[in-house]
Backbone bond lengths (Angstrom), bond angles and torsions (degrees), N, CA, C in turn:
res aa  C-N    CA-C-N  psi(-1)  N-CA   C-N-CA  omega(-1)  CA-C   N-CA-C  phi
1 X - - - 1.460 - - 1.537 110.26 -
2 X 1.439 120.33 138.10 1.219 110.94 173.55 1.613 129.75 -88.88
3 X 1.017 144.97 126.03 1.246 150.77 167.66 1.833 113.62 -21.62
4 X 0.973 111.23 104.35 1.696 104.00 177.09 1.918 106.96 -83.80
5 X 1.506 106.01 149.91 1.128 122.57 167.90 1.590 114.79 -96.53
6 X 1.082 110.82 131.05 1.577 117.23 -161.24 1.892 89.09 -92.90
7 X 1.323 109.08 155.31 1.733 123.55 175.23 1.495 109.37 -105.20
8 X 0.885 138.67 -153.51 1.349 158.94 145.54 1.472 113.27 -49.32
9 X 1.333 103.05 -56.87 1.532 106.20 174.06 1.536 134.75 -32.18
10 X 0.985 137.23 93.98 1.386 120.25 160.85 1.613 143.60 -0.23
11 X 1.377 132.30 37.72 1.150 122.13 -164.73 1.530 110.07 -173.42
12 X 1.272 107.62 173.21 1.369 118.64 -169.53 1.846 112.71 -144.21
13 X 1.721 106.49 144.20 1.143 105.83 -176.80 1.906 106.09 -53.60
14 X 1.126 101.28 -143.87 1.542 115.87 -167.60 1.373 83.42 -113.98
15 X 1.881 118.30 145.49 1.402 111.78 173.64 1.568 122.46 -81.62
16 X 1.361 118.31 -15.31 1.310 119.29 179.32 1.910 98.01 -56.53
17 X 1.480 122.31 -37.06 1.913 99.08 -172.65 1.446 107.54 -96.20
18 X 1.418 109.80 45.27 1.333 113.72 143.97 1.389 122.53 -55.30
19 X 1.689 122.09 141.59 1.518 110.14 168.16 1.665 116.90 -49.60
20 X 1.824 105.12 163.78 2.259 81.45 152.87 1.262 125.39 -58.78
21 X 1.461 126.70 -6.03 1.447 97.42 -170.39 2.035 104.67 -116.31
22 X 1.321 76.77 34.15 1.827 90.23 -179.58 1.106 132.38 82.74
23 X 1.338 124.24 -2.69 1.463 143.94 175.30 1.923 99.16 -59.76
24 X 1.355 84.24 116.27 1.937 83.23 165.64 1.538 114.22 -119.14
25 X 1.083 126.69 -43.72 1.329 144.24 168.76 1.933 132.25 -152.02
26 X 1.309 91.33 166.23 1.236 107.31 173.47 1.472 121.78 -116.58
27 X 1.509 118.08 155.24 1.309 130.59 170.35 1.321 108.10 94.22
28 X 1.302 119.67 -154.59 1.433 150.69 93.87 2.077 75.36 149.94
29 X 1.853 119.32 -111.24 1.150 122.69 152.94 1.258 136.78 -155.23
30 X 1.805 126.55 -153.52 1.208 99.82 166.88 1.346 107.07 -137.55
31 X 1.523 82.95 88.80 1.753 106.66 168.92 1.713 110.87 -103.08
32 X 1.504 85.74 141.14 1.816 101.74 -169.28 1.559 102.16 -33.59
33 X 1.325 134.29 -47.06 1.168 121.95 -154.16 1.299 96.70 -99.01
34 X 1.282 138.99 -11.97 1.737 125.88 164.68 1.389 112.05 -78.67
35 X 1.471 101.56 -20.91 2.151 92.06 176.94 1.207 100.84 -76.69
36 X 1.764 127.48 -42.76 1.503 113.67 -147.52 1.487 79.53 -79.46
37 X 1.291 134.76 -49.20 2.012 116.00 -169.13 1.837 92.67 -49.93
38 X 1.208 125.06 -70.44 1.505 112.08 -175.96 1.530 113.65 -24.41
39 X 1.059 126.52 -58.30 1.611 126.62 -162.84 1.674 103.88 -58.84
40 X 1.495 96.67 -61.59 1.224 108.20 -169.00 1.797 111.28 -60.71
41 X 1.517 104.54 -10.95 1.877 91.06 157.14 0.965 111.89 -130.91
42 X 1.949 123.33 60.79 1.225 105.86 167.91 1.121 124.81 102.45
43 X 1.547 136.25 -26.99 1.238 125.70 -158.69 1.647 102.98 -160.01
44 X 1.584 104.18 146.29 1.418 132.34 -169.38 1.449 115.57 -124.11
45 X 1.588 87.37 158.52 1.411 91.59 177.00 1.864 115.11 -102.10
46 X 1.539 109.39 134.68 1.661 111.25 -169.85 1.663 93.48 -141.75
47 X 1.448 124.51 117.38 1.367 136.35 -169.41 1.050 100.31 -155.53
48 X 1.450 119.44 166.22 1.319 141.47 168.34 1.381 122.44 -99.88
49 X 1.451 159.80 130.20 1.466 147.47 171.94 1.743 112.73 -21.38
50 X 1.145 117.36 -30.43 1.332 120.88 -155.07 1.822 107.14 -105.58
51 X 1.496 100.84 5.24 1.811 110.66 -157.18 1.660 91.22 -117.64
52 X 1.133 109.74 162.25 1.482 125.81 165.15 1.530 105.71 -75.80
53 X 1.434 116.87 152.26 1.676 121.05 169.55 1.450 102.90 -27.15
54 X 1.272 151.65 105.02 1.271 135.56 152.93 1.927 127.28 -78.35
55 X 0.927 123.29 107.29 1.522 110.57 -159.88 1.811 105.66 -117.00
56 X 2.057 97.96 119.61 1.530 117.15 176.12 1.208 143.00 -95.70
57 X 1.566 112.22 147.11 1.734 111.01 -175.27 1.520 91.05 -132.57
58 X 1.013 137.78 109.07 0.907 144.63 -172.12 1.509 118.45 -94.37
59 X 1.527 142.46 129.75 1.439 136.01 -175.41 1.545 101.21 -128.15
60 X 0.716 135.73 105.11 1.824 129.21 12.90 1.585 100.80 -78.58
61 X 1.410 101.36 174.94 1.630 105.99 -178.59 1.547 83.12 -130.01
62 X 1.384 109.39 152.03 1.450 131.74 147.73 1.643 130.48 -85.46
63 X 1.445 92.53 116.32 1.599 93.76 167.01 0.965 114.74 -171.61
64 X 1.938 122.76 161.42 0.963 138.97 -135.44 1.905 90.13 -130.77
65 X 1.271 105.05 123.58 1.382 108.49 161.85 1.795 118.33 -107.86
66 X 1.614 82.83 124.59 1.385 76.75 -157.48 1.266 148.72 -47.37
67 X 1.711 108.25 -28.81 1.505 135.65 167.93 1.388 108.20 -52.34
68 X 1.525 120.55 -6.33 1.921 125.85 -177.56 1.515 92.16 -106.11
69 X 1.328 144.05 -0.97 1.444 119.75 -157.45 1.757 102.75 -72.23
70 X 1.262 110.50 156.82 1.252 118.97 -168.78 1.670 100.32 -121.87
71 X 1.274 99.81 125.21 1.923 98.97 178.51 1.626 114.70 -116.89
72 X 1.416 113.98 96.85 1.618 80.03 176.60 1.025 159.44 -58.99
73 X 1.035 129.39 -168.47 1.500 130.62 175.01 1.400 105.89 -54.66
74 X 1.473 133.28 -76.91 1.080 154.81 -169.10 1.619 109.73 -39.69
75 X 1.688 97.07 -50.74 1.414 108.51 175.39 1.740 119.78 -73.97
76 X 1.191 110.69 -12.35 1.487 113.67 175.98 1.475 118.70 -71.93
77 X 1.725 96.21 -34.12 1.570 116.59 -166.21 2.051 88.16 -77.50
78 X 0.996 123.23 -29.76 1.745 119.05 168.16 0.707 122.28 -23.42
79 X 1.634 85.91 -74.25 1.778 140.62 -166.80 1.481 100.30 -35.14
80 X 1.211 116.81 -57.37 1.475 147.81 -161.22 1.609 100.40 -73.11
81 X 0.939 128.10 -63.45 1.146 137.33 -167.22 1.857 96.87 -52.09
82 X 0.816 124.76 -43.79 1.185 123.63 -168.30 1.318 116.52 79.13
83 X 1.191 141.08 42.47 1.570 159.60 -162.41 1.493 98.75 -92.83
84 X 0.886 125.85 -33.16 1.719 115.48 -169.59 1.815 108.13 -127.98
85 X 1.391 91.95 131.75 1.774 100.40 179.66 1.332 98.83 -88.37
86 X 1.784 134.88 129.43 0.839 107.32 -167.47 1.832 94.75 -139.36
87 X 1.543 121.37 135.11 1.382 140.26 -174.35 1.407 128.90 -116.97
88 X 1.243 133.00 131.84 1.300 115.37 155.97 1.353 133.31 -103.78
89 X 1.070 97.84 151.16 1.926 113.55 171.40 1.658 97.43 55.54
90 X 1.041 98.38 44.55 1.410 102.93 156.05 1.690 120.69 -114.82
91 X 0.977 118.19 -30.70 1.541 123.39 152.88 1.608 121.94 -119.13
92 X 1.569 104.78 67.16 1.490 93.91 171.13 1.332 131.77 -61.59
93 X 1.587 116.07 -36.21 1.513 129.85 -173.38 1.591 122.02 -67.89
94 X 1.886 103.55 -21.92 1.449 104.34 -179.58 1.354 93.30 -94.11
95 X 1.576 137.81 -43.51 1.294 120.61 176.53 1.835 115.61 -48.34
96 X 1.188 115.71 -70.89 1.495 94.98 179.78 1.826 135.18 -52.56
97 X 1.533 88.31 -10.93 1.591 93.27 178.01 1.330 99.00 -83.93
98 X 1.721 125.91 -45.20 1.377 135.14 151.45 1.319 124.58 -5.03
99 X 1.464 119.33 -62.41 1.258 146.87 -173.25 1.581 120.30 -69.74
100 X 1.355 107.42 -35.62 1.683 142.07 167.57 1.180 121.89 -62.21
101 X 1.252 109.40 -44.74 1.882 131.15 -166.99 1.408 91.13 -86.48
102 X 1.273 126.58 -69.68 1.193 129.30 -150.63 1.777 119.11 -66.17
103 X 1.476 105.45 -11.73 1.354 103.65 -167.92 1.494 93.64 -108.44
104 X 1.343 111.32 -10.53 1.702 120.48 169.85 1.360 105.83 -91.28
105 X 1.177 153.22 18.90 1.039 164.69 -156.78 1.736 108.81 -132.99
106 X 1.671 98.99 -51.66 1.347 120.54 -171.80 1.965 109.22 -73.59
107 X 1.418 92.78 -23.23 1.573 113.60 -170.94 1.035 107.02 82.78
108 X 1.587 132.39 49.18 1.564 113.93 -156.88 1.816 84.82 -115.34
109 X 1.287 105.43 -13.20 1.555 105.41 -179.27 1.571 97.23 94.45
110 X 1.412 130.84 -175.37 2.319 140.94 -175.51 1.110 95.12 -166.26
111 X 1.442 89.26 141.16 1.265 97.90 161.20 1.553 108.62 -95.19
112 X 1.555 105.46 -17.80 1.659 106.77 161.79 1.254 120.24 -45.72
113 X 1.197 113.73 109.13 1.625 110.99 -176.50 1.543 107.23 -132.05
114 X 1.295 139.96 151.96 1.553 145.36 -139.69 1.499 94.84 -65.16
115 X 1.692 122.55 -59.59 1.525 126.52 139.30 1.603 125.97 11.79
116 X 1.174 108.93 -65.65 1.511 127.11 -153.02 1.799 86.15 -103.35
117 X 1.176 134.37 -49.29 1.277 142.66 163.57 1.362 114.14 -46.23
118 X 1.180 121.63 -39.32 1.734 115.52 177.61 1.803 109.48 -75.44
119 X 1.438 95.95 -33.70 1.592 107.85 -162.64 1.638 99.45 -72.68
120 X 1.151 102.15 -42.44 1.907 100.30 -160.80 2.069 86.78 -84.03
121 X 1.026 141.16 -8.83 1.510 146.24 -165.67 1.670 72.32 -106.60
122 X 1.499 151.33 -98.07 1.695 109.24 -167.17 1.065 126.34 -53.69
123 X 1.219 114.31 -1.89 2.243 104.37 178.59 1.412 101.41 -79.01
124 X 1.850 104.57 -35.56 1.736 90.87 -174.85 1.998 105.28 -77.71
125 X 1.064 100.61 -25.10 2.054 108.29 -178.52 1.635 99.77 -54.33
126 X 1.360 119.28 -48.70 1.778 135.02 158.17 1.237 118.56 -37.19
127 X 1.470 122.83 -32.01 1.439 124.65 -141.58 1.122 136.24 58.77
128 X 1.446 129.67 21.13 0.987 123.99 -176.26 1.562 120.70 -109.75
129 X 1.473 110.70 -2.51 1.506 121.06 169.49 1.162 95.44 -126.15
130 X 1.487 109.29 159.67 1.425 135.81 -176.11 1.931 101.72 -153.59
131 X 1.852 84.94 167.60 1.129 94.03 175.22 1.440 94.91 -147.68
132 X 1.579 101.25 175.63 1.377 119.19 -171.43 1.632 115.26 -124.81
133 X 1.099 142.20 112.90 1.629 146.66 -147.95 1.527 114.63 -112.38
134 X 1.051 131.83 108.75 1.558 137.13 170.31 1.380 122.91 -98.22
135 X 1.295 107.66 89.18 1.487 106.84 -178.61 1.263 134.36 -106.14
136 X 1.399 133.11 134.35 1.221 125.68 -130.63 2.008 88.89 -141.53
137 X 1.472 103.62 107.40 1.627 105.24 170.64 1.631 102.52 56.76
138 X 1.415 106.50 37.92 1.811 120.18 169.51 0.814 96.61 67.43
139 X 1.618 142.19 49.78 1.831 126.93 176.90 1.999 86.46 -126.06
140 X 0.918 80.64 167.66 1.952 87.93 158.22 1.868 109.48 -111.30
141 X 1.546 84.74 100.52 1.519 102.20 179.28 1.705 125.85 -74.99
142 X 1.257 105.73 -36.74 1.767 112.65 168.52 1.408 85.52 -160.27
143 X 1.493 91.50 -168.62 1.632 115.01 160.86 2.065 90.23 166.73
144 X 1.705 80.89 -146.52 1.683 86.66 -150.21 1.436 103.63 -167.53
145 X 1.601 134.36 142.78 1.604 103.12 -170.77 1.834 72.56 -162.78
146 X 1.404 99.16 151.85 1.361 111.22 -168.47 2.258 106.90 -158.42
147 X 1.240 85.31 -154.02 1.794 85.61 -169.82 1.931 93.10 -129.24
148 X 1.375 92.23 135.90 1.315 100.57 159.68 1.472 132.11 -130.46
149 X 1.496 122.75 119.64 1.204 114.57 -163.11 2.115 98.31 -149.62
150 X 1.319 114.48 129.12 1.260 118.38 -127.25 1.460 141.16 2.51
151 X 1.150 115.68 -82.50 1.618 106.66 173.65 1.753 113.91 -99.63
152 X 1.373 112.98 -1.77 1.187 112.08 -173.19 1.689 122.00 -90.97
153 X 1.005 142.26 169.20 1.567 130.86 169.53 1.363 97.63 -133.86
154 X 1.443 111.78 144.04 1.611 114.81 174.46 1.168 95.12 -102.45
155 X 1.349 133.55 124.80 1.084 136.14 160.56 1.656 112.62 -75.71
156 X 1.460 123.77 122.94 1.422 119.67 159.94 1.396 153.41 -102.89
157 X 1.800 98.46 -24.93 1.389 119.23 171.44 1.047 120.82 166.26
158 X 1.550 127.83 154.42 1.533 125.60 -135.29 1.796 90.13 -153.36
159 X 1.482 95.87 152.90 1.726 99.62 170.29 1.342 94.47 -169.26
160 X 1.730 87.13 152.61 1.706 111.39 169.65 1.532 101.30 -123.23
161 X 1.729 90.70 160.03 1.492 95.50 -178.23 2.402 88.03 -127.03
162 X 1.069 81.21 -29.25 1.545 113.21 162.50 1.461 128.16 -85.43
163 X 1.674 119.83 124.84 1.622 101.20 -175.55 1.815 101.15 -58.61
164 X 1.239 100.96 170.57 1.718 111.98 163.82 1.532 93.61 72.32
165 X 1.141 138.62 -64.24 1.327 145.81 -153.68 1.605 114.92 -24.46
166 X 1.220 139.97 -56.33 1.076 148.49 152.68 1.318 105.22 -37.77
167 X 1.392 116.04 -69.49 1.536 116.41 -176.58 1.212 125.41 -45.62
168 X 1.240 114.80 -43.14 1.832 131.03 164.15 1.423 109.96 -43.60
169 X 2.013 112.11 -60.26 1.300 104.95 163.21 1.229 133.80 -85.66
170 X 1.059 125.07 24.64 1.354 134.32 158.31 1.491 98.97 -64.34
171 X 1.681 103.15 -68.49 1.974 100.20 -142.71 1.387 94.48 -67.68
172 X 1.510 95.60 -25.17 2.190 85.74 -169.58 1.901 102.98 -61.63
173 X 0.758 110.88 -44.10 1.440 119.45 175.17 1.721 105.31 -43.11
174 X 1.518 115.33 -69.97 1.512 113.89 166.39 1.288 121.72 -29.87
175 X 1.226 110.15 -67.76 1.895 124.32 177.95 1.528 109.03 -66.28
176 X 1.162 146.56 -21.71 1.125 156.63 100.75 1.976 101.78 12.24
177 X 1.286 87.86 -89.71 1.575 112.09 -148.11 2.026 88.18 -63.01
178 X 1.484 110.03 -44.12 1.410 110.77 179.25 1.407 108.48 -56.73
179 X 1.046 120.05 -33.50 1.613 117.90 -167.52 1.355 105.98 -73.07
180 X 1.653 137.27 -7.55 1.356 144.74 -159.98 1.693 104.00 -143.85
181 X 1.577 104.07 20.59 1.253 116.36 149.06 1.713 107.91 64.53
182 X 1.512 104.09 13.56 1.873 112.60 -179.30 1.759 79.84 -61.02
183 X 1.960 73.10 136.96 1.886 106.41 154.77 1.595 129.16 -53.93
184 X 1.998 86.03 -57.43 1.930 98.37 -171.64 1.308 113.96 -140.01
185 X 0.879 118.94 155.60 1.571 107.92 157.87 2.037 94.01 -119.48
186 X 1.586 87.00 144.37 1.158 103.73 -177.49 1.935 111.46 -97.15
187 X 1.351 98.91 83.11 1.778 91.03 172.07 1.431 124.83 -82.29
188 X 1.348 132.34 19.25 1.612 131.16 136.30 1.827 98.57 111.32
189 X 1.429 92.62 -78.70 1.837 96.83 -162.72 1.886 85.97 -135.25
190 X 1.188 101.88 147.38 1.684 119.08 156.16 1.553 133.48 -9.33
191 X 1.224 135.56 47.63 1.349 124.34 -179.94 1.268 120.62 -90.39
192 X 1.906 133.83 128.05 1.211 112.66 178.09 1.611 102.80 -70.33
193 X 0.972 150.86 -30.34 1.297 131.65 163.17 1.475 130.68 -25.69
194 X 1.371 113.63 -38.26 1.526 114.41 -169.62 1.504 93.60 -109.61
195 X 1.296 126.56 -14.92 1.460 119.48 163.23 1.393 122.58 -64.80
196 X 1.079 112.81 -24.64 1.427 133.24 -170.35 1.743 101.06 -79.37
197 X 1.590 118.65 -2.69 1.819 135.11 -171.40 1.766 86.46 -98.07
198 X 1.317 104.94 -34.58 1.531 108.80 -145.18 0.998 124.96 121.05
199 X 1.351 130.46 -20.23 1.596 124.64 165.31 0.993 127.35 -41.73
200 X 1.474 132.19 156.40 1.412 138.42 -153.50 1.673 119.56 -165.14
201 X 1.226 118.72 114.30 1.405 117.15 161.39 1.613 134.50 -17.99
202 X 0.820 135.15 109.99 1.631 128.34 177.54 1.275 97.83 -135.01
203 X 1.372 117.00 137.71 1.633 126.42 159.90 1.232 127.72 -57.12
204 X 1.355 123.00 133.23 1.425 143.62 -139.13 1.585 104.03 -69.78
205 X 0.975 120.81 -19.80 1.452 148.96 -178.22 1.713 110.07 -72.79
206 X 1.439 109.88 -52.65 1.200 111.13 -177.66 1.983 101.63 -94.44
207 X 1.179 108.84 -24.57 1.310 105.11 161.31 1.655 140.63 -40.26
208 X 1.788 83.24 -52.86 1.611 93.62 164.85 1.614 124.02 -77.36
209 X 1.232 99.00 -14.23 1.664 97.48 172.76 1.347 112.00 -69.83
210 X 1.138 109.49 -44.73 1.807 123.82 -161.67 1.756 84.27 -70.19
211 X 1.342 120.42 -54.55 1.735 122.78 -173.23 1.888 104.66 -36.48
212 X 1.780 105.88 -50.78 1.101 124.02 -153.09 1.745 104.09 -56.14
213 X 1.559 103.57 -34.61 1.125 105.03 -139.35 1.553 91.05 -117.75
214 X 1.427 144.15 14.36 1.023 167.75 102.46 1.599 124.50 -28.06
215 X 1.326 105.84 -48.59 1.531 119.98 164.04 1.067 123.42 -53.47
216 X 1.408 106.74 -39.79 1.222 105.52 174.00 2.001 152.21 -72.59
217 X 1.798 73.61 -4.93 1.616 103.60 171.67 1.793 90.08 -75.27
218 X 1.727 111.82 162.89 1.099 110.36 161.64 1.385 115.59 -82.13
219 X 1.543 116.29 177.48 1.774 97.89 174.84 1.475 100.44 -139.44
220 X 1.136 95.19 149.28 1.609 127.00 -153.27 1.434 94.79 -79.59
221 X 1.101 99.51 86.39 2.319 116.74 -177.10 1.648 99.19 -83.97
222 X 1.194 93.26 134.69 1.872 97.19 160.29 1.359 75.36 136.08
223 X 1.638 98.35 -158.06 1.511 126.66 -160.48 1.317 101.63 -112.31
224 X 1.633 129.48 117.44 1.035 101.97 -173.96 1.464 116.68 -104.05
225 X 1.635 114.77 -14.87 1.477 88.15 145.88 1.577 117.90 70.08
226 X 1.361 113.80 41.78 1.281 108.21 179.28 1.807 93.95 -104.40
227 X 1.436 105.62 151.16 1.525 79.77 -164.15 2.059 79.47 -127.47
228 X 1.282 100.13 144.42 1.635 105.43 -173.93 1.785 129.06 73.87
229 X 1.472 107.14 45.11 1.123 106.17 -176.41 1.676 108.73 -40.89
230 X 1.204 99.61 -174.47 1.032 122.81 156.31 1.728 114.91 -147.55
231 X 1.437 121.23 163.09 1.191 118.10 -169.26 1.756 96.44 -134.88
232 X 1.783 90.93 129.82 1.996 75.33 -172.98 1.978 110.05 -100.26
233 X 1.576 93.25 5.48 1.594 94.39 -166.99 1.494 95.89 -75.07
């Protein structure tokens, strides 16, 4: 399949002529209303500072429905402890900068780039991204910040500065997301990390159905701002 070049225009091929390795297009930008049409069919943007917009549909897709999340043992005994204060959308801007630093730190290279940092900082000013905050002895210990648009959540990227920390805000996020009756969460490409929640491969095909029909719930825009979860797993 060949790679399409995106215009000015607003829009995107169909995700089935993605390459195999998920490549659908290039260019165009990341303006609020070209990401939320991206989400809503399927496909994201994943680049490097040094790459053109690259934009993905990935076959198989990963995701986690939430009513499957899996917590371990180990992580329950956390849970319990009560070790992490945990908030949302109260620091979206240090979590994604969070998320940025840390994998540049690791040498792993981001696709968080200042770009991609301004864009997802108006989706959350929109309401339409959020994040999730783990704070540990008043510090910001992990968290996690993603897209929400009716019943679905895009998950995008997660960090600890703290063991568990992410993980903590992960499940609260799940139990969260269960309590408001979300379909999926969309975790992107293959990680045994998030498999290890319960997430699971499904073909891109049945992906977009489940997307389709998710959309069609309204989605709960604003800040949501719950401040002091609690986690009952």
């Amino acid at each position: 399949m060949p790679v399409f070049l995106l215009s000015d225009k607003i829009g995107f091929p169909p995700p089935h002529l993605a390459r195999e390795d998920g490549v659908l297009a290039v260019g165009g930008d990341l303006s609020e209303k070209r990401l939320l049409l991206a989400y809503k069919m399927g496909i994201f943007p994943w680049f490097s500072g040094d790459e053109p917009i690259i934009w993905w549909s990935p076959d198989p897709r990963l995701v986690l429905f939430p009513k499957d999340i899996h917590v371990s043992r180990s992580l329950k005994k956390t849970i319990r402890k009560g070790v992490f204060r945990l908030t949302m959308d109260t620091a979206f801007s240090r979590v994604i900068t969070s998320c940025a630093d840390i994998r540049v730190q690791n040498n792993e290279g981001t696709w968080i780039v200042d770009e991609m940092i301004e864009a997802y900082c108006k989706l959350h000013e929109s309401g339409f991204a959020h994040s999730v905050e783990a704070w540990c002895d008043g510090e910001l210990a992990g968290g996690l910040y993603g897209i929400s648009l009716g019943k679905c959540f895009f998950g995008e990227s997660m960090f600890s500065h703290v063991s568990n920390a992410s993980k903590v805000a992960f499940v609260s996020l799940v139990e969260y997301l269960n309590a408001l009756s979300f379909d999926m969460i969309d975790c992107q490409i293959k990680t045994q990390h998030l498999m290890s929640f319960g997430a699971r491969e499904i073909p891109r095909k049945r992906f977009l159905m489940q997307l389709a029909k998710s959309l069609k719930s309204p989605t709960k825009r604003g800040k949501w701002g719950v401040k002091g979860l609690r986690v009952k797993s």
